[in-house]
VEXBA-405812 format. One record per residue: residue number from 0; residue in one letter; x, y, z of N, C-alpha, C, CB in turn. Coordinates in nm, 3 decimals, decimal comma. Glycine has a CB too. Layout:
BEGIN
   seq   type        nx        ny        nz       cax       cay       caz        cx        cy        cz       cbx       cby       cbz
   NUM      A         X         Y         Z         X         Y         Z         X         Y         Z         X         Y         Z
...
END
This chain:
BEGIN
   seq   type        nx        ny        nz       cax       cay       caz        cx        cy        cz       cbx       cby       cbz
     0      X    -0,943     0,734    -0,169    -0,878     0,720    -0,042    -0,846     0,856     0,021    -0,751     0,640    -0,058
     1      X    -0,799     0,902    -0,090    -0,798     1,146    -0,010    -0,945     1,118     0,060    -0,831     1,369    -0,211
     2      X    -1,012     1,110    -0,053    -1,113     1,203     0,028    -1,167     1,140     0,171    -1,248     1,232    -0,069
     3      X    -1,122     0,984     0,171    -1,203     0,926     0,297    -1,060     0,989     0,402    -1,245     0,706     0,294
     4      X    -0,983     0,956     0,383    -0,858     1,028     0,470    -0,894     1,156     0,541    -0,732     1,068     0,372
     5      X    -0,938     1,272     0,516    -0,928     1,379     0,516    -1,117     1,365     0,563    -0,849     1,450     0,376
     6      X    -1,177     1,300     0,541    -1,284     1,284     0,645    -1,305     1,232     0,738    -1,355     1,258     0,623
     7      X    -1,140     1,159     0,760    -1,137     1,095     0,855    -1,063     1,171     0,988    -1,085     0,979     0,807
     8      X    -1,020     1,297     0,952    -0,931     1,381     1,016    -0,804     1,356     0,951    -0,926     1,361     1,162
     9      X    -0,736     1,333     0,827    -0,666     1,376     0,803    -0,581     1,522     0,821    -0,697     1,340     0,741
    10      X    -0,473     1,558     0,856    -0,417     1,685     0,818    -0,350     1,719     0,719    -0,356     1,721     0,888
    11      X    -0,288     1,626     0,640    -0,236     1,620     0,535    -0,235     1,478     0,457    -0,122     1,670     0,561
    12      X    -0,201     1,458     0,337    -0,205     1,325     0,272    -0,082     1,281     0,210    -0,306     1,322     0,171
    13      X    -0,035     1,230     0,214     0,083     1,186     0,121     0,064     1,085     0,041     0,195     1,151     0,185
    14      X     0,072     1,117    -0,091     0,025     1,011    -0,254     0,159     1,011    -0,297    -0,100     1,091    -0,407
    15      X     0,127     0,878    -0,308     0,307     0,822    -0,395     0,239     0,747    -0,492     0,452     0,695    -0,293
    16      X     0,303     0,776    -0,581     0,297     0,740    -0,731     0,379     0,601    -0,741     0,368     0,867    -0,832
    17      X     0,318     0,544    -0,860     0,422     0,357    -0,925     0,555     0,441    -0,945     0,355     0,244    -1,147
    18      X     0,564     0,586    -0,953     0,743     0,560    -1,014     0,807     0,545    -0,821     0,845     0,777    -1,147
    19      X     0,745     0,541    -0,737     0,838     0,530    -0,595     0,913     0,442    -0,598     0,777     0,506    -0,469
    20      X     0,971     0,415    -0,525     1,070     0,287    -0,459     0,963     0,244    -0,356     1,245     0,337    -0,373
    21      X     0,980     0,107    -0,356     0,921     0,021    -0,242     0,769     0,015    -0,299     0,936     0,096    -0,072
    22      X     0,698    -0,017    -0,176     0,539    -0,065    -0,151     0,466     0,077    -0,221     0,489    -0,093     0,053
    23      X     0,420     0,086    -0,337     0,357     0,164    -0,418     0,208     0,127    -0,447     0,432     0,168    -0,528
    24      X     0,150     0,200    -0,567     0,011     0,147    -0,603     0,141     0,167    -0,772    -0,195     0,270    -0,556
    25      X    -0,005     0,178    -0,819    -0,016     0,175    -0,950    -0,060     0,287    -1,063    -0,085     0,086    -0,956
    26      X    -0,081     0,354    -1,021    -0,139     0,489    -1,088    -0,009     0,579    -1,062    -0,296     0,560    -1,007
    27      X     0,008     0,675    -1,170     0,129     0,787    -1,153     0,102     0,917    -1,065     0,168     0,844    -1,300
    28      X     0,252     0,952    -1,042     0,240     1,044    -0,933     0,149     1,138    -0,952     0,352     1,104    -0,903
    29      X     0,214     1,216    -1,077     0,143     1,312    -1,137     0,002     1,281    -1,128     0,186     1,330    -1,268
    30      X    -0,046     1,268    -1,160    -0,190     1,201    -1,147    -0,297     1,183    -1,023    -0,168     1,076    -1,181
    31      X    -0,187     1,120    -0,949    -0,223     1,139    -0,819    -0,291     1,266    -0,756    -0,117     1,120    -0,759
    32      X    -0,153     1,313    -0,782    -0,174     1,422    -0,728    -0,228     1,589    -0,714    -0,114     1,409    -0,718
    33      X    -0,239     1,550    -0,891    -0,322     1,653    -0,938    -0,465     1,627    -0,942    -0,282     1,690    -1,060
    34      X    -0,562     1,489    -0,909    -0,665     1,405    -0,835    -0,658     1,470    -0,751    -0,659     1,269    -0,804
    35      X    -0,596     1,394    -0,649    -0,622     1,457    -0,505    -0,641     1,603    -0,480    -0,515     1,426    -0,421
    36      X    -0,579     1,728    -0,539    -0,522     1,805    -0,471    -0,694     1,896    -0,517    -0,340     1,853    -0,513
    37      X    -0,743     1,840    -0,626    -0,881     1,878    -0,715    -1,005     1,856    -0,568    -0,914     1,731    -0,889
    38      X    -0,949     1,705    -0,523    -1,068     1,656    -0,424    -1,055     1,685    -0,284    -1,087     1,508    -0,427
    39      X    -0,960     1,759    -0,199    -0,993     1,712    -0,069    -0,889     1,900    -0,088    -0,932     1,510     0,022
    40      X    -0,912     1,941     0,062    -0,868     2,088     0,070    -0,772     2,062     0,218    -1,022     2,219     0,084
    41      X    -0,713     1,964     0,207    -0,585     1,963     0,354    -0,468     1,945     0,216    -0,593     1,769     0,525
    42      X    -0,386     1,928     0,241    -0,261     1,963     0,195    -0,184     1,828     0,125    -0,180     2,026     0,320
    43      X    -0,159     1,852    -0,016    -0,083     1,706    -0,086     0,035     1,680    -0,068    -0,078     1,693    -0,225
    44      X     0,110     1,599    -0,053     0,229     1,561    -0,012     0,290     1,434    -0,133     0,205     1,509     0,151
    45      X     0,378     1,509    -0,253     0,357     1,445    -0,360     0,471     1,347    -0,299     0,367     1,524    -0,508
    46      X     0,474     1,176    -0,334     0,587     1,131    -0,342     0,614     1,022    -0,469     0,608     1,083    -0,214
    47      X     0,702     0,968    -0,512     0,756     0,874    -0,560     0,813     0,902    -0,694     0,675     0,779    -0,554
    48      X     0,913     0,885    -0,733     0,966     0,921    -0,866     1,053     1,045    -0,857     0,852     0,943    -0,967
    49      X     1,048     1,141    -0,738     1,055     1,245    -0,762     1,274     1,273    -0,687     0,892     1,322    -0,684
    50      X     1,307     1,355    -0,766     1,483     1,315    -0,755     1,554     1,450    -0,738     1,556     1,232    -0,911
    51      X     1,490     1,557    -0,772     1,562     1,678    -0,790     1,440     1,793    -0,755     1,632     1,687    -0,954
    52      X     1,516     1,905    -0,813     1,443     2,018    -0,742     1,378     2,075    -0,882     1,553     2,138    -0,644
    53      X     1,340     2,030    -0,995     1,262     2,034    -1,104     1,154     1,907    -1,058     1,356     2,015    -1,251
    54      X     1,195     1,812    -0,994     1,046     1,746    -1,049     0,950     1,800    -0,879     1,062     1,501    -1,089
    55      X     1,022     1,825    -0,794     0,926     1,915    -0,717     0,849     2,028    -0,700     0,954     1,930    -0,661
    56      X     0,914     2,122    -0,826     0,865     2,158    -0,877     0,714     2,104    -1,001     0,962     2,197    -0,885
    57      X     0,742     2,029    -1,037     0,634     2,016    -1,100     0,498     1,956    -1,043     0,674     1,955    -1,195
    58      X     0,575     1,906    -0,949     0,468     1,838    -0,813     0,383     1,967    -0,765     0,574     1,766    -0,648
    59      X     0,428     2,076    -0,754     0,405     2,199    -0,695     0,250     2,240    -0,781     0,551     2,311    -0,722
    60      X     0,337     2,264    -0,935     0,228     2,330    -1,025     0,127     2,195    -1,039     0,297     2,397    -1,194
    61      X     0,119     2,084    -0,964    -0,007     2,008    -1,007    -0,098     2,076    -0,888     0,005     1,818    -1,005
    62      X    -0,052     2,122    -0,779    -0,137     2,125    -0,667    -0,061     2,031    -0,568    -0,291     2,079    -0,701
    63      X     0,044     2,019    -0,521     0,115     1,960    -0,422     0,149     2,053    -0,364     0,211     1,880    -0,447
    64      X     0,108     2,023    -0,203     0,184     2,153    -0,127     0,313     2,144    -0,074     0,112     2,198    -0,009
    65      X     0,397     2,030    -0,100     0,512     1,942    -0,041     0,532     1,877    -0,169     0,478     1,834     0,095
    66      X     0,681     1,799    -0,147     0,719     1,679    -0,172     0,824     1,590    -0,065     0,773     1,699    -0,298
    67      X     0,764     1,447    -0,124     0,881     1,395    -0,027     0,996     1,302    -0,111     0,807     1,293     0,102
    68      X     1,088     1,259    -0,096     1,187     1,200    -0,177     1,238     1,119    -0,050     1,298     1,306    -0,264
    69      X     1,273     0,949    -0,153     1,330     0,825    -0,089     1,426     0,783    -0,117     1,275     0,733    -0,092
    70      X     1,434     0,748    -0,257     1,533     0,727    -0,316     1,654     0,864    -0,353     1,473     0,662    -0,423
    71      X     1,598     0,946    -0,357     1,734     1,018    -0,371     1,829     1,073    -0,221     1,692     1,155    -0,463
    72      X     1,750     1,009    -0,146     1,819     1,023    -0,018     1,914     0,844    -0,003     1,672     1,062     0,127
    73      X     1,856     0,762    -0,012     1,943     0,693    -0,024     2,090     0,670     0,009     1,928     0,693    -0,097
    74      X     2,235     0,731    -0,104     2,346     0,786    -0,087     2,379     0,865    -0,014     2,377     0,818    -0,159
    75      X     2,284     0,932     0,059     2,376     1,021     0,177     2,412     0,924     0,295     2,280     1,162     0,251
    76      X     2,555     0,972     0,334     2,571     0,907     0,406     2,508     0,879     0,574     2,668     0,926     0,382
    77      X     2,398     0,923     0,615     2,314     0,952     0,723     2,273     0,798     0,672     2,200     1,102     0,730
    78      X     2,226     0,783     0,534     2,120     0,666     0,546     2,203     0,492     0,615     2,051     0,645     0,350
    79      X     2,110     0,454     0,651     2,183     0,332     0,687     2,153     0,197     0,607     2,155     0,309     0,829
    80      X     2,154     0,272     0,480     2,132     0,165     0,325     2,280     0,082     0,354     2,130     0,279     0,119
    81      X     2,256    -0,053     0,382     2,354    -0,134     0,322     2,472    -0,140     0,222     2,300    -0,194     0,290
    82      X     2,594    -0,168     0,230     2,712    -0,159     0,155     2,656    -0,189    -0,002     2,830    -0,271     0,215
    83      X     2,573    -0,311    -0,005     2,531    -0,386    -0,108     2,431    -0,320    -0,183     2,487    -0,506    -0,066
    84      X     2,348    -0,239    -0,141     2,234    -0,124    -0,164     2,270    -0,048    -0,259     2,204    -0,032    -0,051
    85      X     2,401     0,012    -0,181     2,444     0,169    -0,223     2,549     0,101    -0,319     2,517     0,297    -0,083
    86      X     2,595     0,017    -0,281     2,646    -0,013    -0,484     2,574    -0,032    -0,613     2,714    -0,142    -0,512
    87      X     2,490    -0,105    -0,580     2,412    -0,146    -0,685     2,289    -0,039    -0,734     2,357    -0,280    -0,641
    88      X     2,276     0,090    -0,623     2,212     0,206    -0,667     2,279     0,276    -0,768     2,189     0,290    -0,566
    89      X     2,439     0,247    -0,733     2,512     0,345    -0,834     2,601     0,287    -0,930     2,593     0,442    -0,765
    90      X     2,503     0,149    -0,970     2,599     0,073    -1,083     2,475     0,089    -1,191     2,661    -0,122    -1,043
    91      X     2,514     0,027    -1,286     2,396     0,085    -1,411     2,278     0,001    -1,385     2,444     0,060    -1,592
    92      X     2,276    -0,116    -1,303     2,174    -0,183    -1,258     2,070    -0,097    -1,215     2,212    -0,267    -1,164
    93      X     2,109    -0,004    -1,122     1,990     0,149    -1,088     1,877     0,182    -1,203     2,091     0,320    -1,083
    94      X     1,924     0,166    -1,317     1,813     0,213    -1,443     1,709     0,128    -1,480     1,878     0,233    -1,576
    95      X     1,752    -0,023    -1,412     1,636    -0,131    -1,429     1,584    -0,136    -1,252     1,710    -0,314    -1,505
    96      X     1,432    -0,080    -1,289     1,369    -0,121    -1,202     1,262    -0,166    -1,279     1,350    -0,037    -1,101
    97      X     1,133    -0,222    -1,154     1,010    -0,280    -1,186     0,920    -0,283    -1,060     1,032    -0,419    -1,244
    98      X     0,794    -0,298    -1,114     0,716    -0,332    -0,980     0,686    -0,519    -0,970     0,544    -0,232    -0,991
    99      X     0,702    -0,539    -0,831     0,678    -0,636    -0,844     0,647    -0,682    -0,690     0,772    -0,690    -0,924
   100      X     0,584    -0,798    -0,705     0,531    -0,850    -0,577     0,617    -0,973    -0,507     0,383    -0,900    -0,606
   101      X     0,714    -0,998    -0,593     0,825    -1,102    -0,564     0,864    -1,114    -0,401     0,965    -1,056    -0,652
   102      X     0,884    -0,982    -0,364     0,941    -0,972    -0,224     0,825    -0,986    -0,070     1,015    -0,814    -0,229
   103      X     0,710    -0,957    -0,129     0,624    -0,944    -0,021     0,461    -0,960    -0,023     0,653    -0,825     0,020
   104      X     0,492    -1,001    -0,164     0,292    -1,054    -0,177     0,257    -0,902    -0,214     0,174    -1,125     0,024
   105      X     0,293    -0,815    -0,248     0,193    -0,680    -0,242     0,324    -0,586    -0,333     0,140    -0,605    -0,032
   106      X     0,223    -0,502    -0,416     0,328    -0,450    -0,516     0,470    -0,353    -0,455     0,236    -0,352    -0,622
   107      X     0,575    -0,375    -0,532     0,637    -0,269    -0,483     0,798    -0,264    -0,601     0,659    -0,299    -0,294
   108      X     0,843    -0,145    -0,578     0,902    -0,109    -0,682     1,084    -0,101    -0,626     0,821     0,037    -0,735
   109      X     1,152    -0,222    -0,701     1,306    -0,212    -0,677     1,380    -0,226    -0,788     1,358    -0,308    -0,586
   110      X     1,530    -0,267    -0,785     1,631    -0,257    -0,879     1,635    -0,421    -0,949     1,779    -0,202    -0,798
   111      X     1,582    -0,459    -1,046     1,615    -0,597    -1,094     1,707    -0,666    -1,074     1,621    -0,608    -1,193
   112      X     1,648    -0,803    -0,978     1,783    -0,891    -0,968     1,757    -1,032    -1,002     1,848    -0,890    -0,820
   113      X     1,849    -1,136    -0,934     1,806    -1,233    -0,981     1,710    -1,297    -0,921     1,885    -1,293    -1,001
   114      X     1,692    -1,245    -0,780     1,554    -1,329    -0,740     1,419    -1,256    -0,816     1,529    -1,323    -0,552
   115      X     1,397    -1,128    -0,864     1,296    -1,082    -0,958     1,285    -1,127    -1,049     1,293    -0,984    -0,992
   116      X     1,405    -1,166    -1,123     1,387    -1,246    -1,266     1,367    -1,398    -1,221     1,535    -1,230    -1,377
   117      X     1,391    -1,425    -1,115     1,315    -1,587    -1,120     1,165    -1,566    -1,090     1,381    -1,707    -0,987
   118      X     1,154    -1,502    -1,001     0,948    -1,516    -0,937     0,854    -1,387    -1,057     0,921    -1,414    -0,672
   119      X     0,939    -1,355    -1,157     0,842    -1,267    -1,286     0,866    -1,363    -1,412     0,912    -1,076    -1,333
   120      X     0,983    -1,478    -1,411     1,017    -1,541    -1,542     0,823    -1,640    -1,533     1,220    -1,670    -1,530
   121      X     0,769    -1,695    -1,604     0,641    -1,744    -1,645     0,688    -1,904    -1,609     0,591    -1,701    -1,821
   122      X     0,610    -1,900    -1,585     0,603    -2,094    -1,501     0,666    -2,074    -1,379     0,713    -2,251    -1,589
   123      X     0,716    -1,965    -1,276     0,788    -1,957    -1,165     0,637    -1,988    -1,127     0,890    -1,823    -1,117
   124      X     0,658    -2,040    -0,939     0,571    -2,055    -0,881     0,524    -1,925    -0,837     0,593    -2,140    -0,802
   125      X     0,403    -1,936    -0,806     0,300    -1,821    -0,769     0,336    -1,733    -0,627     0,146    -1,895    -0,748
   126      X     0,373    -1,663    -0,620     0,393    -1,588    -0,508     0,292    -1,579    -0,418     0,425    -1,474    -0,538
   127      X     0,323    -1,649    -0,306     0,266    -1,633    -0,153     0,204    -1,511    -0,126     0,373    -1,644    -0,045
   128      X     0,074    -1,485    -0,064     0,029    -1,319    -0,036     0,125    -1,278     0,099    -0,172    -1,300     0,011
   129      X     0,087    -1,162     0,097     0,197    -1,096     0,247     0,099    -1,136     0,372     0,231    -0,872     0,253
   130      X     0,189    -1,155     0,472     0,327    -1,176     0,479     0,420    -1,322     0,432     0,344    -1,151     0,614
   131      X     0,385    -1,433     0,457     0,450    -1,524     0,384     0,546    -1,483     0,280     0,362    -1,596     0,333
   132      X     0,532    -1,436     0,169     0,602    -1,403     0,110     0,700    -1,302     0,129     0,551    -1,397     0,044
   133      X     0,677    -1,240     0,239     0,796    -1,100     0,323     0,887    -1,207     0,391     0,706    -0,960     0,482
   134      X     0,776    -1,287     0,445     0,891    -1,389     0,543     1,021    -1,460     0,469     0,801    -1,533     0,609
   135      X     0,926    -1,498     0,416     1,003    -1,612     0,306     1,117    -1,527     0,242     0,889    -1,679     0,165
   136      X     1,091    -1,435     0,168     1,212    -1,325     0,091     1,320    -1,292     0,200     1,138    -1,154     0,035
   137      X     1,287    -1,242     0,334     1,378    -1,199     0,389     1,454    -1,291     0,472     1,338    -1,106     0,442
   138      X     1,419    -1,430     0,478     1,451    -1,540     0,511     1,601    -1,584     0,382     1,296    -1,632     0,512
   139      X     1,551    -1,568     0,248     1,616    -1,624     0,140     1,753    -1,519     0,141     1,512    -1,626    -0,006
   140      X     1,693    -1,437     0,164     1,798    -1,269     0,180     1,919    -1,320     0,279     1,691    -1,096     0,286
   141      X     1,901    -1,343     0,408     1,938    -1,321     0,502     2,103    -1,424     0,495     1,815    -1,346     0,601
   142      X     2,004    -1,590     0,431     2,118    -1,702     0,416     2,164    -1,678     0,290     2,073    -1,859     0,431
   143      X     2,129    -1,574     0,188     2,216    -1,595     0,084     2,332    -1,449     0,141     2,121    -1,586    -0,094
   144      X     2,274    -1,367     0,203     2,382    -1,193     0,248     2,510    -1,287     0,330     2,266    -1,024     0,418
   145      X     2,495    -1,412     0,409     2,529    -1,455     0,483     2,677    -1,522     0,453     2,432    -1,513     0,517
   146      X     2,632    -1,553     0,294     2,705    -1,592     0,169     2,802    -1,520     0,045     2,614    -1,636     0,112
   147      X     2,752    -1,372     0,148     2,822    -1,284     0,058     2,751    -1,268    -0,091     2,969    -1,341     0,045
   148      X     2,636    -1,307    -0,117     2,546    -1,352    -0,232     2,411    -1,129    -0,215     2,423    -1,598    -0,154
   149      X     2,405    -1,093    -0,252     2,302    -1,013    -0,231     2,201    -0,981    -0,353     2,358    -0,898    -0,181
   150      X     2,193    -1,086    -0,462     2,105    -1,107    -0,524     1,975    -1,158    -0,519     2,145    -1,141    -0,572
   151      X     1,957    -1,175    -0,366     1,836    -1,210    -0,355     1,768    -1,053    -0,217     1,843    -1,409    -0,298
   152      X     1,879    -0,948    -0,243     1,815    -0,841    -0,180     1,664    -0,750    -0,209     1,910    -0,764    -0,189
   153      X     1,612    -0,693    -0,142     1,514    -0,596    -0,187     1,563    -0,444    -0,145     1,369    -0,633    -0,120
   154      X     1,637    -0,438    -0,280     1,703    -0,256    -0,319     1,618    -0,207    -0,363     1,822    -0,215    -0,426
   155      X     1,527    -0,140    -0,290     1,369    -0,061    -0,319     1,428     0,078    -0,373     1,248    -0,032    -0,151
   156      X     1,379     0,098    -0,482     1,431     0,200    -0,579     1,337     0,267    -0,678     1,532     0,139    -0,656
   157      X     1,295     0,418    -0,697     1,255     0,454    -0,759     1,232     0,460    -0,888     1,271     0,493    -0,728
   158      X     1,146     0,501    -1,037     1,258     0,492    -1,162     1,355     0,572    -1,177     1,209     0,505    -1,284
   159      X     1,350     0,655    -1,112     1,516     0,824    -1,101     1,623     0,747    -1,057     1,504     0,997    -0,940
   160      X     1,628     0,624    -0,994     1,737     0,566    -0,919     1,849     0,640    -0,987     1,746     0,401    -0,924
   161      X     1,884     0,611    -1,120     2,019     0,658    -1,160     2,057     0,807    -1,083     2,020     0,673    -1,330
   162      X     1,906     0,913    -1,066     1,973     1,024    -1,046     2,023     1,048    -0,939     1,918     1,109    -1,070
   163      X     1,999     0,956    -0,802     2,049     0,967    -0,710     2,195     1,025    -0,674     2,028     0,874    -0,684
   164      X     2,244     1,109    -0,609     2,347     1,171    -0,593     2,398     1,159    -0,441     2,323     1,300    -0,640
   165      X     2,558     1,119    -0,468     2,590     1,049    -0,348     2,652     1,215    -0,201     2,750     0,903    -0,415
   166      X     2,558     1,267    -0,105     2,592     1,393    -0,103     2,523     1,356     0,083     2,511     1,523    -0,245
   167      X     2,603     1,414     0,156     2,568     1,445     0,272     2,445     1,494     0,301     2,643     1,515     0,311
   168      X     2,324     1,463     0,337     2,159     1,494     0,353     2,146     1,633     0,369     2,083     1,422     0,486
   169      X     2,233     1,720     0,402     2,217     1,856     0,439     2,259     1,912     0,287     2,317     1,908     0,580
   170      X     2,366     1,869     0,209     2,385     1,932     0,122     2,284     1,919     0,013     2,497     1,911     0,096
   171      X     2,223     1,827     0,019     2,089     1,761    -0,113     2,015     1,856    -0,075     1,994     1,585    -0,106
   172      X     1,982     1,856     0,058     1,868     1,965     0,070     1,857     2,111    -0,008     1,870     2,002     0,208
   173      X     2,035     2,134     0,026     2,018     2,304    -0,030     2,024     2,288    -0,141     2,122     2,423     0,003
   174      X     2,112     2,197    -0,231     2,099     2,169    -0,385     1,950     2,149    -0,407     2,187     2,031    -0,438
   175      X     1,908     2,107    -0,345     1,755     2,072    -0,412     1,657     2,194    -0,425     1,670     1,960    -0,314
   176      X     1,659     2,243    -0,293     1,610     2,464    -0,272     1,685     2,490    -0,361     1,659     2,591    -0,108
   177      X     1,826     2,466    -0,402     1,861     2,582    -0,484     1,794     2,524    -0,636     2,048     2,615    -0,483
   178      X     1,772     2,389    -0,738     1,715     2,355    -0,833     1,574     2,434    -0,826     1,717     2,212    -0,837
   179      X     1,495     2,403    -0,760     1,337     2,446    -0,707     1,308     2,587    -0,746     1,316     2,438    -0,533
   180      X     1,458     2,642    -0,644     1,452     2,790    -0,736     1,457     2,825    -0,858     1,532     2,863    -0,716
   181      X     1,594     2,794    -0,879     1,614     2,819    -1,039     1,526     2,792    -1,145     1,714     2,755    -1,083
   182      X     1,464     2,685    -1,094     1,320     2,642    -1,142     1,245     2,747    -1,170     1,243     2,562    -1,048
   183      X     1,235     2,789    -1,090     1,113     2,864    -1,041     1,127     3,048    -1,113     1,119     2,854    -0,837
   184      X     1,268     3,020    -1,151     1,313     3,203    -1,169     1,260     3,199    -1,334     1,544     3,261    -1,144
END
């Protein structure tokens, strides 16, 4: 997909790895991106999994000319993540994630709940392809949030979720330049 991207006029690419939050593939970042960065000569843009200013670093030494981060932005308060989100990012529930297609017909990676453990338990019915199954989830979401119920949310979450740090978006940034460095010294 780099290389058709980048023959397609790409200027840059951005590869997210299975450890992301949300709509992912399946192959690891790392991997990705040290692939790509081998095949196509515009610029890698590592994402998914990635939480601090060490693992952008390591994104770096594969051949990433960037990184981007989702989940560890999350907790700042800029984001407009839900009350229900940002708790359950920073309850120990954060350490169980999975990929799964439960929410939308098409893989993607959040915090285990109970609507995941019903549509992954074996004999659940077969999940609808997308969109049907986006509809349907955010339909089930909507009358159970309605209920004060948010177990049937989609808290799209990385596997770093735990490291997420709850910090004003400006301050992550410089903490993160300043990790990258120290990294780097």
């Amino acid at each position: 997909h780099a290389i058709k991207a980048e023959a397609l006029g790409a200027d840059a690419i951005i590869v997210q790895g299975s450890e992301g939050g949300g709509h992912t593939g399946v192959v690891p970042t790392s991997l990705l991106v040290s692939q790509c960065a081998d095949a196509v000569s515009v610029p890698i843009i590592a994402a998914g999994g990635i939480m601090d200013g060490q693992g952008v670093a390591r994104m770096l030494e594969l051949g990433a000319s960037a990184a981007q981060l989702g989940t560890a932005f999350v907790l700042c308060p800029e984001s407009s993540a839900a009350p229900a989100y940002r708790a359950n990012l920073k309850s120990e529930q954060a350490g169980d994630t999975c990929l799964t297609a439960s929410f939308s017909g098409r893989p993607a990676r959040g915090i285990v709940n109970d609507f995941i453990r019903f549509c992954e338990t074996p004999g659940s019915p077969e999940v609808p392809d997308y969109p049907l199954a986006y509809d349907a989830a955010k339909q089930l979401h909507a009358a159970a949030s309605a209920q004060g119920n948010h177990a049937f949310a989609a808290h799209w979450a990385g596997q770093g979720a735990t490291l997420a740090r709850e910090l004003p978006a400006a301050e992550l940034v410089a903490l993160l330049a300043d990790e990258l460095r120290k990294y780097n010294e």
